[in-house]
C-alpha positions in Angstrom: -27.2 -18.7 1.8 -23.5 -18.1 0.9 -22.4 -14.6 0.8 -18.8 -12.7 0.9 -18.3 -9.4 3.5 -18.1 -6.0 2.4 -14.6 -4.8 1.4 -13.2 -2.2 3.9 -10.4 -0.5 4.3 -8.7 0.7 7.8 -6.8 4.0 8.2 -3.8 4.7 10.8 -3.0 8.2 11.4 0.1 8.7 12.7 1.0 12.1 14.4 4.0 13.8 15.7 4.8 16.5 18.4 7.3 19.1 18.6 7.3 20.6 21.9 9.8 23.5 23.8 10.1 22.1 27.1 10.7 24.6 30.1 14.8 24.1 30.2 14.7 25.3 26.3 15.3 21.9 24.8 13.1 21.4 21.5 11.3 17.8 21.6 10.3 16.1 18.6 8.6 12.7 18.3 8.9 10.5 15.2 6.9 8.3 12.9 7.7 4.6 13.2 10.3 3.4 11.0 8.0 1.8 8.4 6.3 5.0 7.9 8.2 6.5 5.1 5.6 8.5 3.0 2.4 10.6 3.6 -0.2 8.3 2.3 1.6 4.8 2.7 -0.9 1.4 1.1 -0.4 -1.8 2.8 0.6 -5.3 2.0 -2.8 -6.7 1.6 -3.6 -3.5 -0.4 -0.8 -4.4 -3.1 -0.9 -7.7 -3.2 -4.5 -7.9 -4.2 -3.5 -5.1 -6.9 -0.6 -6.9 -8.1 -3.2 -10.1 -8.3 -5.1 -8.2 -10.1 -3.1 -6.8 -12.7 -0.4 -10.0 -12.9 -2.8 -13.0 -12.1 -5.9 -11.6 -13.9 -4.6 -9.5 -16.4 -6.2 -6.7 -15.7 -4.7 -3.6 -17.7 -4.0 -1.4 -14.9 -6.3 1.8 -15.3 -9.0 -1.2 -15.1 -7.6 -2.4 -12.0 -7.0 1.2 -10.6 -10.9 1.5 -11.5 -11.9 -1.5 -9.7 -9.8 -0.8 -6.6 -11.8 1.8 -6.1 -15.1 0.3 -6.9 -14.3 -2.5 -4.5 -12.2 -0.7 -1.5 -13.3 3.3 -2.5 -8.8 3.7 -2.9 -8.1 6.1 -5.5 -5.1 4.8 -6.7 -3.5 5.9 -9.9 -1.9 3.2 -12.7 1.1 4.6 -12.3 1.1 3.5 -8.6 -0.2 0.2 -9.7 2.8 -0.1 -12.0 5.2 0.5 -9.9 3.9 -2.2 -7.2 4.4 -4.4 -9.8 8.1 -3.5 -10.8 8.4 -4.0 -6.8 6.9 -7.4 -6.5 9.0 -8.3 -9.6 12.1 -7.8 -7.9 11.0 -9.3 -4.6 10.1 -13.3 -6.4 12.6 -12.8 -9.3 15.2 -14.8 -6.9 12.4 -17.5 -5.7 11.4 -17.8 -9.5 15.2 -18.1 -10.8 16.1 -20.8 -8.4 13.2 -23.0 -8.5 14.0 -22.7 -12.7 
């Protein structure tokens, strides 16, 4: 029997601390450097979108419905779009020099 696993996603929560300690002196911790947003998706997460919509076609409400089908991500067009506009920007030098 062939079969394929169940699509999953992980979470990382990332928390901080600000703490007073006893000479006065406020202490804060920070988020890692790649954590630039409150909700932050993945590479894996926007390439398979960008697949989706660039590869398959997909018009992107459809792929924002199947994301969430497949991975239960609510994630909007406009997001989708924009991963797209990134991933353009990224492999328009690999695509201009092997033309």
């Amino acid at each position: 029997m062939l079969d394929i696993p169940v699509a999953r996603h992980e979470v990382t929560e990332y928390r901080t601390l600000s703490l007073v300690c006893q000479c006065g002196k406020l202490h804060e911790s920070r988020f890692p450097e790649k954590v630039t947003e409150h909700v932050q998706y993945g590479p894996n997460i926007r390439a398979v979108a960008v697949h989706f919509t660039q590869g398959q076609l997909l018009p992107y409400a459809r792929t924002s419905e199947l994301m969430a089908d497949l991975y239960q991500l609510d994630i909007s067009p406009g997001t989708l779009h924009g991963w797209t506009r990134e991933a353009d920007a990224l492999l328009s030098p690999s695509v201009q020099a092997s033309r």
